[in-house]
Gaussian input, Z-matrix of N, CA and C with variables (Angstrom, degrees):
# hf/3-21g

backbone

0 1
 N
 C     1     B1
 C     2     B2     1     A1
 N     3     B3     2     A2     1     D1
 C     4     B4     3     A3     2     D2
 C     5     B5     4     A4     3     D3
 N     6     B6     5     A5     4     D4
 C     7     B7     6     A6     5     D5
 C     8     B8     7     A7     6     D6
 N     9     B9     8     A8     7     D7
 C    10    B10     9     A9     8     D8
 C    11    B11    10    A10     9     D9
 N    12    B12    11    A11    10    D10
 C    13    B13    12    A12    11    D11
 C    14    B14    13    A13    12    D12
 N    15    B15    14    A14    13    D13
 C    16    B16    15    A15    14    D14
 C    17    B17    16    A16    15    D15
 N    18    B18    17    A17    16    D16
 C    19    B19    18    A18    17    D17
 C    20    B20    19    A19    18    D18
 N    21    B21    20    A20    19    D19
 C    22    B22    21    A21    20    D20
 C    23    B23    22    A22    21    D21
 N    24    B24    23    A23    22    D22
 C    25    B25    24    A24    23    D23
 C    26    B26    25    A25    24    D24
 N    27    B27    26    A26    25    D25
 C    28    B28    27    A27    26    D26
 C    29    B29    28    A28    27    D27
 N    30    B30    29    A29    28    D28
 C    31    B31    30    A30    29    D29
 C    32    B32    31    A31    30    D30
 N    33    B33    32    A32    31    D31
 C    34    B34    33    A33    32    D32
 C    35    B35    34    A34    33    D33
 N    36    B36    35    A35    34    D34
 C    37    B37    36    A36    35    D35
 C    38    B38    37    A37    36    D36
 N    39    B39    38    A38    37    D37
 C    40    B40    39    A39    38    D38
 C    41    B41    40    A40    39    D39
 N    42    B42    41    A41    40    D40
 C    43    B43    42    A42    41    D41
 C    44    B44    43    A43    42    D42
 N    45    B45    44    A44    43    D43
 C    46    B46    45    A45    44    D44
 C    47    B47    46    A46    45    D45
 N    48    B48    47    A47    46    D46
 C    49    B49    48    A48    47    D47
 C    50    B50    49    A49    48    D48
 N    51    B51    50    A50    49    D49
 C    52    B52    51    A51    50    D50
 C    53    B53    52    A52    51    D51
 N    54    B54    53    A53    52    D52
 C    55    B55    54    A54    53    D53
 C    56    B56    55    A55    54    D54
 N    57    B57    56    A56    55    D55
 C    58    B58    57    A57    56    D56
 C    59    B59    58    A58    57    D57
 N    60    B60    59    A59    58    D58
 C    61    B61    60    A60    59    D59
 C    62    B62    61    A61    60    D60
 N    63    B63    62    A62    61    D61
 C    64    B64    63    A63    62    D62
 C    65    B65    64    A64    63    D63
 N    66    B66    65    A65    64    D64
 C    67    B67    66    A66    65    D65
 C    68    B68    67    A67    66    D66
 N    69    B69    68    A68    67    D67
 C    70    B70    69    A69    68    D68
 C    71    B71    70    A70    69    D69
 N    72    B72    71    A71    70    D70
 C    73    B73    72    A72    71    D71
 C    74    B74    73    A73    72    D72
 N    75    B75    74    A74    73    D73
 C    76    B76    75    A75    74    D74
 C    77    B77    76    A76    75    D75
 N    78    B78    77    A77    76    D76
 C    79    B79    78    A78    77    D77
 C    80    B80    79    A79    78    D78
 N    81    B81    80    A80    79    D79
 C    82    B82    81    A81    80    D80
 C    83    B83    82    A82    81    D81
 N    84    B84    83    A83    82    D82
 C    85    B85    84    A84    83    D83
 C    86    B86    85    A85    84    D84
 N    87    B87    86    A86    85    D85
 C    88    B88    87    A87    86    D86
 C    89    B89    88    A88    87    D87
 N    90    B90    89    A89    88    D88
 C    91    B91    90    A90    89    D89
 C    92    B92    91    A91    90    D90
 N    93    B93    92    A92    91    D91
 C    94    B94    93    A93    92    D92
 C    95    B95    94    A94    93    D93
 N    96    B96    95    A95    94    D94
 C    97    B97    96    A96    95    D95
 C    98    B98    97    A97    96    D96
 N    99    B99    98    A98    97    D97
 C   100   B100    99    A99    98    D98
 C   101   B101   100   A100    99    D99
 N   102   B102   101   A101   100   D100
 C   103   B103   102   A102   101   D101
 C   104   B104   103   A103   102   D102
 N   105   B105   104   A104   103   D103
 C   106   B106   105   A105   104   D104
 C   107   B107   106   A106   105   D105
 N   108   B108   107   A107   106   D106
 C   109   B109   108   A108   107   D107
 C   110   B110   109   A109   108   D108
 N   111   B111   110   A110   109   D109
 C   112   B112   111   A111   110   D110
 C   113   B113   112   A112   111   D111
 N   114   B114   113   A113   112   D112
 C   115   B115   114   A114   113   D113
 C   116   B116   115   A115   114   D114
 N   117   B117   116   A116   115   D115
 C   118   B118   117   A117   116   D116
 C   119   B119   118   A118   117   D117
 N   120   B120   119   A119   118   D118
 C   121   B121   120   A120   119   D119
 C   122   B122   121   A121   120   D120
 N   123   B123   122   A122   121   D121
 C   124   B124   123   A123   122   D122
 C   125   B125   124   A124   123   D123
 N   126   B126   125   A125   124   D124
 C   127   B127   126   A126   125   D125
 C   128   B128   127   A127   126   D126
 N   129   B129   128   A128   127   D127
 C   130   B130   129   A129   128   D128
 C   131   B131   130   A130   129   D129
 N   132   B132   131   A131   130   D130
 C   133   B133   132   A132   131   D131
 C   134   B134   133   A133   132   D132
 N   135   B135   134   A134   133   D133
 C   136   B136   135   A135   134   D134
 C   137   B137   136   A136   135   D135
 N   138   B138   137   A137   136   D136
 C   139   B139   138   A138   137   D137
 C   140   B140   139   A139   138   D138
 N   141   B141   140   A140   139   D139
 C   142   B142   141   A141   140   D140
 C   143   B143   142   A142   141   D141
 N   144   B144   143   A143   142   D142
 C   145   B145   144   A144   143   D143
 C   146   B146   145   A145   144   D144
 N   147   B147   146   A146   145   D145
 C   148   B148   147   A147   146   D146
 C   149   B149   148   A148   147   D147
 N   150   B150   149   A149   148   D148
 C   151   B151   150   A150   149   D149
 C   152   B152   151   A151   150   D150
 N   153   B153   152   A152   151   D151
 C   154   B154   153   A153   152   D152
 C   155   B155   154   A154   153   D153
 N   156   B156   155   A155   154   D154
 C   157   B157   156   A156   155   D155
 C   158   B158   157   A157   156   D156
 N   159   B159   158   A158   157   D157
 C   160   B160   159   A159   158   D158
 C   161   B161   160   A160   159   D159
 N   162   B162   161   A161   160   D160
 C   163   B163   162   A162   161   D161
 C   164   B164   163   A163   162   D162
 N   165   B165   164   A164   163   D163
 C   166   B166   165   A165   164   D164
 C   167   B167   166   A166   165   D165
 N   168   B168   167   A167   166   D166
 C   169   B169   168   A168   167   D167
 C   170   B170   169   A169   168   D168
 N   171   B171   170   A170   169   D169
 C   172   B172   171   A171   170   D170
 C   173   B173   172   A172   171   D171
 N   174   B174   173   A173   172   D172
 C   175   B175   174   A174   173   D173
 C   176   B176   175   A175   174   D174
 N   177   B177   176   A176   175   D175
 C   178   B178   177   A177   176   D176
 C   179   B179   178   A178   177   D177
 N   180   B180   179   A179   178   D178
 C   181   B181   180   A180   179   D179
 C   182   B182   181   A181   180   D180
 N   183   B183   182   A182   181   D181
 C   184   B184   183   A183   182   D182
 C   185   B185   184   A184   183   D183
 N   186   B186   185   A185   184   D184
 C   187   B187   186   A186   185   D185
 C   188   B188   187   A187   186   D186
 N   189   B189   188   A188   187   D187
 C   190   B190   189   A189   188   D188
 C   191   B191   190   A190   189   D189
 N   192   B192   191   A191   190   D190
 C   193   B193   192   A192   191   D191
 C   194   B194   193   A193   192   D192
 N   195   B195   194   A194   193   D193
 C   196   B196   195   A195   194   D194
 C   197   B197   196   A196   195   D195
 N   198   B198   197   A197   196   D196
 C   199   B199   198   A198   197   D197
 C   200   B200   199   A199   198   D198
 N   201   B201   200   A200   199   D199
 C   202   B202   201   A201   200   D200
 C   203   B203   202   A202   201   D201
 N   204   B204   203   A203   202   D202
 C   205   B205   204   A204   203   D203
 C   206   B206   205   A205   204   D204
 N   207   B207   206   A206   205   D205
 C   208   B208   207   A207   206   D206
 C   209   B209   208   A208   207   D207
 N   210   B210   209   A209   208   D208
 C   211   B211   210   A210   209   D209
 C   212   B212   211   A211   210   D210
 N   213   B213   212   A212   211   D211
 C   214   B214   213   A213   212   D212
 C   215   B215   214   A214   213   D213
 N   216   B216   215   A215   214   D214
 C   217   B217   216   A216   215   D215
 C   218   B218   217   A217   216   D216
 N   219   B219   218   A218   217   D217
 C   220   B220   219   A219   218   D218
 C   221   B221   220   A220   219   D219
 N   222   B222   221   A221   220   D220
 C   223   B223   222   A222   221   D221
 C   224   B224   223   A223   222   D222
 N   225   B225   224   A224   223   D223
 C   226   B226   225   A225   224   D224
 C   227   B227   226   A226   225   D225
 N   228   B228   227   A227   226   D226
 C   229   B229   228   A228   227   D227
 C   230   B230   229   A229   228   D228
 N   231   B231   230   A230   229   D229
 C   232   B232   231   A231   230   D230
 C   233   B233   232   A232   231   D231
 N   234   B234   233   A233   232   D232
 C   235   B235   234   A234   233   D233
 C   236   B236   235   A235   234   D234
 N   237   B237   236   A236   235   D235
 C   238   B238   237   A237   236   D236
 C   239   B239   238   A238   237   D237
 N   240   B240   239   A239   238   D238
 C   241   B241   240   A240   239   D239
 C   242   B242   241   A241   240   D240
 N   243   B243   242   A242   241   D241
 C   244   B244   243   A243   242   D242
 C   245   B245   244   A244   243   D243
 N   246   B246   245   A245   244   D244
 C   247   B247   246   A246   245   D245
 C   248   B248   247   A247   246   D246
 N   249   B249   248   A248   247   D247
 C   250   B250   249   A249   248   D248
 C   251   B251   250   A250   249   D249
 N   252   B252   251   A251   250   D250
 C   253   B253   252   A252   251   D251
 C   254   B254   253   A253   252   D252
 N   255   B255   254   A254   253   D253
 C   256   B256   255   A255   254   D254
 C   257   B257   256   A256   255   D255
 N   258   B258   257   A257   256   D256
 C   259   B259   258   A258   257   D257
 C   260   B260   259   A259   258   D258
 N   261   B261   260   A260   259   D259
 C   262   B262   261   A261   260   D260
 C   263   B263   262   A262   261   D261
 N   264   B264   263   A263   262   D262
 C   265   B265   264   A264   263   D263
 C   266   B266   265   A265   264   D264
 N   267   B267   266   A266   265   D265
 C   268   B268   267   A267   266   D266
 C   269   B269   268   A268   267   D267
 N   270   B270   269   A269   268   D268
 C   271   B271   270   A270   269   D269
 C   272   B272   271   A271   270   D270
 N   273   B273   272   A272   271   D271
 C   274   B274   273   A273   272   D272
 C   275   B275   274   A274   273   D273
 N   276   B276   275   A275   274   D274
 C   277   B277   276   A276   275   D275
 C   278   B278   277   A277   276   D276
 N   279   B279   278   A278   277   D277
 C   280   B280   279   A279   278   D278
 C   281   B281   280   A280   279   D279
 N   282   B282   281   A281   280   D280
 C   283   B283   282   A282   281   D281
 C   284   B284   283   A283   282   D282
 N   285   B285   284   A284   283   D283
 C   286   B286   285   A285   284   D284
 C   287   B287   286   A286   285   D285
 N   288   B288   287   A287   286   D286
 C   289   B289   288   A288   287   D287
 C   290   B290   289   A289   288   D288
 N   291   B291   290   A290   289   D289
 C   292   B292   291   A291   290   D290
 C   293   B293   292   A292   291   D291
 N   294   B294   293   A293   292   D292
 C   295   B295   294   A294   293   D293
 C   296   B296   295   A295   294   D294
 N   297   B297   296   A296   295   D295
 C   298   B298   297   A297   296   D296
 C   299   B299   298   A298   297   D297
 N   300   B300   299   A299   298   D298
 C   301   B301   300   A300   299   D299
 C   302   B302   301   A301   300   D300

   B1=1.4473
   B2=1.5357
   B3=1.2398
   B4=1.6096
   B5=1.6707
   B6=1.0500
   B7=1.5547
   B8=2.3179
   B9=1.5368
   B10=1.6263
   B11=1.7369
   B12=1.5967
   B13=1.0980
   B14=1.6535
   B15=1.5823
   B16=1.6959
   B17=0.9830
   B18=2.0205
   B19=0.9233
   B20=2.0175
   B21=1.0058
   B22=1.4251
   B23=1.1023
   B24=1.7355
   B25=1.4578
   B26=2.0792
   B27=1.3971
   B28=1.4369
   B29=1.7005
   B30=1.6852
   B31=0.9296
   B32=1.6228
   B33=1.6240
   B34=1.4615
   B35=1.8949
   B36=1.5065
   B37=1.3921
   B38=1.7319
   B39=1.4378
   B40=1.5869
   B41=1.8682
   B42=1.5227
   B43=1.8228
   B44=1.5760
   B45=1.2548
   B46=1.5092
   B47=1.8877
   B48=1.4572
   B49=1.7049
   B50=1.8048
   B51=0.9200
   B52=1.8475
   B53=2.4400
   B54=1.0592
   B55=1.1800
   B56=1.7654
   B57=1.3295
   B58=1.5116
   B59=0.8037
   B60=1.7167
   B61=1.5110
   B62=1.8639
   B63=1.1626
   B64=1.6624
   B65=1.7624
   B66=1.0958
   B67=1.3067
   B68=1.2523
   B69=1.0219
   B70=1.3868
   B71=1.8485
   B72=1.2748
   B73=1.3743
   B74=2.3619
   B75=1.6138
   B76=1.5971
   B77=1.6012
   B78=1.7559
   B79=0.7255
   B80=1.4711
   B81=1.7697
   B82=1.5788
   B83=1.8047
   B84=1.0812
   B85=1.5016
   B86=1.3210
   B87=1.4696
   B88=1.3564
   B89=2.0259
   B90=0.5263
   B91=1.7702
   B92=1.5251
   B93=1.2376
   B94=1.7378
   B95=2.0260
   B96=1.1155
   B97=1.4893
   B98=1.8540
   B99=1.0789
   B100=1.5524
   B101=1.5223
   B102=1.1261
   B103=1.7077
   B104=1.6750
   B105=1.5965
   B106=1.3698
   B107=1.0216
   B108=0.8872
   B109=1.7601
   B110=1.5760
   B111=1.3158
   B112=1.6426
   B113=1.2326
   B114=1.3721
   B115=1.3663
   B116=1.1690
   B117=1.3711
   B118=1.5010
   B119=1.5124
   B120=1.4235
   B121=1.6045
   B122=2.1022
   B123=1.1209
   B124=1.5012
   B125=1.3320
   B126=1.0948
   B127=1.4623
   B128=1.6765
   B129=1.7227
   B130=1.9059
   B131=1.6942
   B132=1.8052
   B133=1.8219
   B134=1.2863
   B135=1.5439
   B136=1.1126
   B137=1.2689
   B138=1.6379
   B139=1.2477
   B140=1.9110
   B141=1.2772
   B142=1.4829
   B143=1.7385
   B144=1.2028
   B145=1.7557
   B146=1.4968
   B147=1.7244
   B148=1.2516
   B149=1.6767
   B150=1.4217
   B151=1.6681
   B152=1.6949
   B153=1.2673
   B154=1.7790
   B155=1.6452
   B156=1.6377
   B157=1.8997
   B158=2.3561
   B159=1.0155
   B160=1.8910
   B161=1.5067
   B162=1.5059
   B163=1.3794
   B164=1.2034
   B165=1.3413
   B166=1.7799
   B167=1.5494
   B168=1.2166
   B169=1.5717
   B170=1.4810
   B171=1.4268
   B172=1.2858
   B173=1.8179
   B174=1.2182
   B175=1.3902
   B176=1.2578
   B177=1.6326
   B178=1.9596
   B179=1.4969
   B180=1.2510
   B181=1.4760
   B182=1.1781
   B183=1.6037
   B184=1.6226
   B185=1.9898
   B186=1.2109
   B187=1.3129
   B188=1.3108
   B189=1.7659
   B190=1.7752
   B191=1.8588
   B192=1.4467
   B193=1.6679
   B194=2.0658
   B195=1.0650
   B196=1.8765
   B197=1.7213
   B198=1.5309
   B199=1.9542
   B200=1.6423
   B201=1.1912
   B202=1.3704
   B203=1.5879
   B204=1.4467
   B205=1.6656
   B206=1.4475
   B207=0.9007
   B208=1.5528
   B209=2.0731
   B210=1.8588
   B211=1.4284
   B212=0.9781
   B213=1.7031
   B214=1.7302
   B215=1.4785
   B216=0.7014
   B217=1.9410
   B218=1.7239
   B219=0.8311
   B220=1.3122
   B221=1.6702
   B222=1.6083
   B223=1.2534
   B224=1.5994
   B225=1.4206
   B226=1.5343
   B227=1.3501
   B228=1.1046
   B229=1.7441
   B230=1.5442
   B231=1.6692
   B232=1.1885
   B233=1.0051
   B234=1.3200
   B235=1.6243
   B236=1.4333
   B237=1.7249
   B238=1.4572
   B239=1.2267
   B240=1.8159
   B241=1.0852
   B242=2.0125
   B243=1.3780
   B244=1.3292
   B245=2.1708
   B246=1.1408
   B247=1.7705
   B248=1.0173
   B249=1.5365
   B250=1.5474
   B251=1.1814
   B252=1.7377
   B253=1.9436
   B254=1.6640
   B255=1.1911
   B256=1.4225
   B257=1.7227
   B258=1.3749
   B259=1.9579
   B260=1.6259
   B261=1.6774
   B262=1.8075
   B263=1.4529
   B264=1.1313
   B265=1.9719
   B266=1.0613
   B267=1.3767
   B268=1.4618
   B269=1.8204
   B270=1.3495
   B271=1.6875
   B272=1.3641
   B273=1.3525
   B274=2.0749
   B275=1.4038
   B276=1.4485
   B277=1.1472
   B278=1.5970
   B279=1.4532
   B280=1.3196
   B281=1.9400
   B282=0.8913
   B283=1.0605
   B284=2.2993
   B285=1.6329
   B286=1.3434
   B287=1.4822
   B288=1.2710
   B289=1.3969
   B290=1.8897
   B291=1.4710
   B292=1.8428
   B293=0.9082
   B294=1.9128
   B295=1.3247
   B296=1.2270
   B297=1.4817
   B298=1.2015
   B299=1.4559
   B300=1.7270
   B301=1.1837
   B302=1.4218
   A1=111.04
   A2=118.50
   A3=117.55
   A4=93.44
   A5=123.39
   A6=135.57
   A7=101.80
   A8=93.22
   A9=115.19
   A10=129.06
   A11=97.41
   A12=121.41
   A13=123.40
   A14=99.64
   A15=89.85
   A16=139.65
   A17=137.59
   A18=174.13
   A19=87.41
   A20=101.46
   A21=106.76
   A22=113.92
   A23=125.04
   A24=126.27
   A25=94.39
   A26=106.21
   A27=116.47
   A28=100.44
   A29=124.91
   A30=109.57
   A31=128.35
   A32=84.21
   A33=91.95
   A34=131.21
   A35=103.41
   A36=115.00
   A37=101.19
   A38=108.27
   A39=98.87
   A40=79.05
   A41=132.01
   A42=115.03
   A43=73.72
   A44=163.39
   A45=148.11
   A46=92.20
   A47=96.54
   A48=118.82
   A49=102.83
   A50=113.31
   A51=157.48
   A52=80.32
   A53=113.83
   A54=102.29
   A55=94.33
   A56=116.64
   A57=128.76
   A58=114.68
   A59=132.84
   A60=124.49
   A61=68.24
   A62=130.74
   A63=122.02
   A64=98.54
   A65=129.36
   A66=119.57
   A67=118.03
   A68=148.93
   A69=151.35
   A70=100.32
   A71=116.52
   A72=129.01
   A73=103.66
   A74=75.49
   A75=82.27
   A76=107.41
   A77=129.60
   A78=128.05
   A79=119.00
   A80=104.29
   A81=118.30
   A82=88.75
   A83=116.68
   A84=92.01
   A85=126.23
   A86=125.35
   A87=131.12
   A88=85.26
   A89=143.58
   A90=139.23
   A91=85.54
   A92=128.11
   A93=139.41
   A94=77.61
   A95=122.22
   A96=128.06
   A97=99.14
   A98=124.09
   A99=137.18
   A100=119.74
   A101=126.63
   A102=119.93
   A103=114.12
   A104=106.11
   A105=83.31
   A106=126.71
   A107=160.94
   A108=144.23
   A109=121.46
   A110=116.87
   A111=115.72
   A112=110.56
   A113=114.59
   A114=114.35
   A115=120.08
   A116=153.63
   A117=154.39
   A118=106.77
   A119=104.64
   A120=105.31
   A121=103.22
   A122=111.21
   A123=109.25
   A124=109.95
   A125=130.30
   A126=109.47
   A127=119.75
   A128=93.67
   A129=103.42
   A130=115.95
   A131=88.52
   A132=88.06
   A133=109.26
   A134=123.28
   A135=116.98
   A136=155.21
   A137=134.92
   A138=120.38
   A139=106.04
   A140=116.80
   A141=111.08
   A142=93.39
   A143=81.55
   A144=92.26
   A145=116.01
   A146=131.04
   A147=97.15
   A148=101.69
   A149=84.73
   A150=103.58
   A151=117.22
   A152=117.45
   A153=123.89
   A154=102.09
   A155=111.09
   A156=92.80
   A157=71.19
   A158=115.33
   A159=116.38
   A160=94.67
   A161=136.34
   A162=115.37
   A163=92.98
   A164=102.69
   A165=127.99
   A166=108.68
   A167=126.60
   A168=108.66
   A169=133.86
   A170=110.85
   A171=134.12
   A172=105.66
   A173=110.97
   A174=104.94
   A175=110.79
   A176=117.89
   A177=85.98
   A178=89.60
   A179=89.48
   A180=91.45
   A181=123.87
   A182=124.37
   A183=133.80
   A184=84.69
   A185=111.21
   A186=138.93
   A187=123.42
   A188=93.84
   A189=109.58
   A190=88.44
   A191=93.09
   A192=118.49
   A193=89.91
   A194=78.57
   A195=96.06
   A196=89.21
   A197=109.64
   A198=93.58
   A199=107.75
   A200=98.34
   A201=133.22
   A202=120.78
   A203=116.93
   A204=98.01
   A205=123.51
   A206=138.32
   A207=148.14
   A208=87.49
   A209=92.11
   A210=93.15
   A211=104.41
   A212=108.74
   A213=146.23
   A214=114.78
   A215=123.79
   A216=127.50
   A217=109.78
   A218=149.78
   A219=156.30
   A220=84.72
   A221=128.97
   A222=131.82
   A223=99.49
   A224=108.55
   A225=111.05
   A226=114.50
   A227=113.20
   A228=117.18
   A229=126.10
   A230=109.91
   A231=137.45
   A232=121.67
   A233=106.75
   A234=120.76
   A235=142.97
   A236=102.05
   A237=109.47
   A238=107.83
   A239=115.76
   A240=117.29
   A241=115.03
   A242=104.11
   A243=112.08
   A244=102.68
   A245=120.85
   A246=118.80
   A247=81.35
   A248=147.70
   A249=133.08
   A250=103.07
   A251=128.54
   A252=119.99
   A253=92.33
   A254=121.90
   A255=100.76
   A256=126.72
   A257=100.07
   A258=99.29
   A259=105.32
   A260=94.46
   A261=76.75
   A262=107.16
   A263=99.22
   A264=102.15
   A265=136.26
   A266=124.79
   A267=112.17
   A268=92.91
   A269=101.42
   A270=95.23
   A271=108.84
   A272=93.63
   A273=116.71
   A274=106.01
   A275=123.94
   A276=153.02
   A277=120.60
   A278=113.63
   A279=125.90
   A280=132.13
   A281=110.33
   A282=129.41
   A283=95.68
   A284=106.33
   A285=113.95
   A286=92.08
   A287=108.41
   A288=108.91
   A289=127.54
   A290=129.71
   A291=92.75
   A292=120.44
   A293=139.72
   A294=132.57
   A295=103.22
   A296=143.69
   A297=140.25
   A298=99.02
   A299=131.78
   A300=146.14
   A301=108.26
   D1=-18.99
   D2=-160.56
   D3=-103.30
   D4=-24.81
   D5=-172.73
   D6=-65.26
   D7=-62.46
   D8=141.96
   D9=-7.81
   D10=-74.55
   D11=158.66
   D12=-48.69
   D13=-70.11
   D14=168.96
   D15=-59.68
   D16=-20.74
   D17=-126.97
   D18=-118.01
   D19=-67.08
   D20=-174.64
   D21=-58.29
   D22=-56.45
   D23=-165.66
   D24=-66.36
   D25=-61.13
   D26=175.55
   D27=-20.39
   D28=-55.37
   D29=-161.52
   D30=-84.52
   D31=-27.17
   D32=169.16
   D33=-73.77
   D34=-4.08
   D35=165.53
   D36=-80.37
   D37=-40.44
   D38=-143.52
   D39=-73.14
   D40=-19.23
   D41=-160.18
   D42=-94.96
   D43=-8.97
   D44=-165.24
   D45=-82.19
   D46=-62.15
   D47=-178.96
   D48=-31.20
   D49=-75.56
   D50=-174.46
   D51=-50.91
   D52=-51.64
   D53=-146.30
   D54=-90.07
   D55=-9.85
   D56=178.43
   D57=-94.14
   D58=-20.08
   D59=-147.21
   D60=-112.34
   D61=-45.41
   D62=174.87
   D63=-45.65
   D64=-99.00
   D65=-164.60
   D66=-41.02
   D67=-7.72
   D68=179.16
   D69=-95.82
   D70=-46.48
   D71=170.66
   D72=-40.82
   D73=-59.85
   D74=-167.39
   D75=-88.73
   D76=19.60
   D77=153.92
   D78=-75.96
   D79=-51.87
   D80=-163.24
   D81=-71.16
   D82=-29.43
   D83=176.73
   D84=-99.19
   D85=24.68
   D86=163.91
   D87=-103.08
   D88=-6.19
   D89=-176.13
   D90=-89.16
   D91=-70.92
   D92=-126.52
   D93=-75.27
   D94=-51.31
   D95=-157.36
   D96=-92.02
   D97=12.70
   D98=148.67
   D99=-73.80
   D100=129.71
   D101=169.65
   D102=-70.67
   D103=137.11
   D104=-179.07
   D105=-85.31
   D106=-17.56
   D107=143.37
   D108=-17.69
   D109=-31.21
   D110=177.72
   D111=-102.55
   D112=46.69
   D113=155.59
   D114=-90.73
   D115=-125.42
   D116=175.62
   D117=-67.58
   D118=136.84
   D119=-168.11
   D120=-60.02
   D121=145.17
   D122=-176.82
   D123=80.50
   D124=-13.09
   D125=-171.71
   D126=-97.03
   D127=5.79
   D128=167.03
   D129=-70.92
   D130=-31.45
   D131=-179.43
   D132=-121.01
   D133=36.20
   D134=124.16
   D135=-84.31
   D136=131.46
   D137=-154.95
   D138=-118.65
   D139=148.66
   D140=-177.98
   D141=-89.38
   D142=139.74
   D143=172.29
   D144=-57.01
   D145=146.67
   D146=-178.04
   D147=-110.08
   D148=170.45
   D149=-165.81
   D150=-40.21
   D151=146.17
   D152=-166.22
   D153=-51.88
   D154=-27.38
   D155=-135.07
   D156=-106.28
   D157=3.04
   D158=172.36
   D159=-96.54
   D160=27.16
   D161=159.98
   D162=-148.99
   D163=176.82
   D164=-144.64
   D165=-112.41
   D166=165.01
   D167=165.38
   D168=-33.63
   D169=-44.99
   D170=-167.76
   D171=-86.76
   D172=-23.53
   D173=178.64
   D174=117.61
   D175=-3.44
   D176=-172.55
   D177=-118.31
   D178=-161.57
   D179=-165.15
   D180=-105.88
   D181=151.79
   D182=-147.10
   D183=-87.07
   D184=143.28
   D185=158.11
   D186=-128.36
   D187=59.83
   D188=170.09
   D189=-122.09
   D190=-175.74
   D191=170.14
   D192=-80.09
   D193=167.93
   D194=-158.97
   D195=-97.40
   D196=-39.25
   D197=173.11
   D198=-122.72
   D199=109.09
   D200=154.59
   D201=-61.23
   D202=88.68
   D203=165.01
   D204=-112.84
   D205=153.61
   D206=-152.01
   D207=-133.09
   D208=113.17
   D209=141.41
   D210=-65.94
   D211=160.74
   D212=167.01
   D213=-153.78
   D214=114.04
   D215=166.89
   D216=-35.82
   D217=150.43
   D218=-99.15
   D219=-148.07
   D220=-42.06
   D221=175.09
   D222=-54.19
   D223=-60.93
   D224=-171.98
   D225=-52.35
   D226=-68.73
   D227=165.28
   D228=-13.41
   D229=-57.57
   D230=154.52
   D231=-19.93
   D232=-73.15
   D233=170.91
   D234=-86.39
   D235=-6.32
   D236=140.21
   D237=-55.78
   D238=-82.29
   D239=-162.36
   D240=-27.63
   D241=-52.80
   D242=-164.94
   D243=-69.47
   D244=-26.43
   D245=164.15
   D246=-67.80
   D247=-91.61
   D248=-122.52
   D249=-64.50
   D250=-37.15
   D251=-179.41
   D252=-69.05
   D253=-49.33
   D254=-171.88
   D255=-64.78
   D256=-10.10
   D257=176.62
   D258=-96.97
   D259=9.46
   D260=-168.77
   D261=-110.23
   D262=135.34
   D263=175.31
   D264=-13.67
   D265=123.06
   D266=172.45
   D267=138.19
   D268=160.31
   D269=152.19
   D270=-68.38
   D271=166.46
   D272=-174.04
   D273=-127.70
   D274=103.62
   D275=173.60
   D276=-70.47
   D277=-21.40
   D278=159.70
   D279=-22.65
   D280=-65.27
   D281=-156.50
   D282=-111.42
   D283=16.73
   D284=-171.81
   D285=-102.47
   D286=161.70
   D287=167.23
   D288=-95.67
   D289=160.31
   D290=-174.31
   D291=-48.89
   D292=-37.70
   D293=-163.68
   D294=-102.23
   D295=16.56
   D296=155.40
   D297=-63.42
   D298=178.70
   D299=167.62
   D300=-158.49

């Protein structure tokens, strides 16, 4: 009897599942076959701001490629890396020996 039971609830999720993923189906495709401009009144001339790190000091917007890499010699690197641990907070263990602390 309990086998019954699961069989039933099981089925009545799986036609709920089955009966949502249809209206949602025949939602996105009454949207996709809409023009976009006649969607919500105002929302043709509204614009999303664009993202912080696509603008410039001044505000407009960068018209480069988004990754930029710069060879550098591996010495240079080095010694960035090694100024930036040394300006950065904290004690600097660098220049310590292992059994120093």
């Amino acid at each position: 009897m309990l086998h019954l039971l699961y069989i039933l609830a099981f089925t009545i999720l799986a036609f709920l599942a089955v009966m949502n993923m249809v209206r949602n189906l025949m939602t996105l495709g009454s949207e996709a076959s809409r023009p976009v401009g006649s969607g919500r009144p105002g929302s043709g001339q509204r614009r999303n701001p664009p993202h912080p790190e696509l603008v410039d000091e001044s505000g407009s917007l960068i018209d480069e490629p988004y990754l930029v890499m710069k060879s550098i010699s591996v010495d240079d690197a080095r010694e960035r890396l090694d100024a930036l641990y040394e300006s950065s907070p904290g004690p600097s263990t660098l220049d310590k020996g292992p059994d120093e602390s």
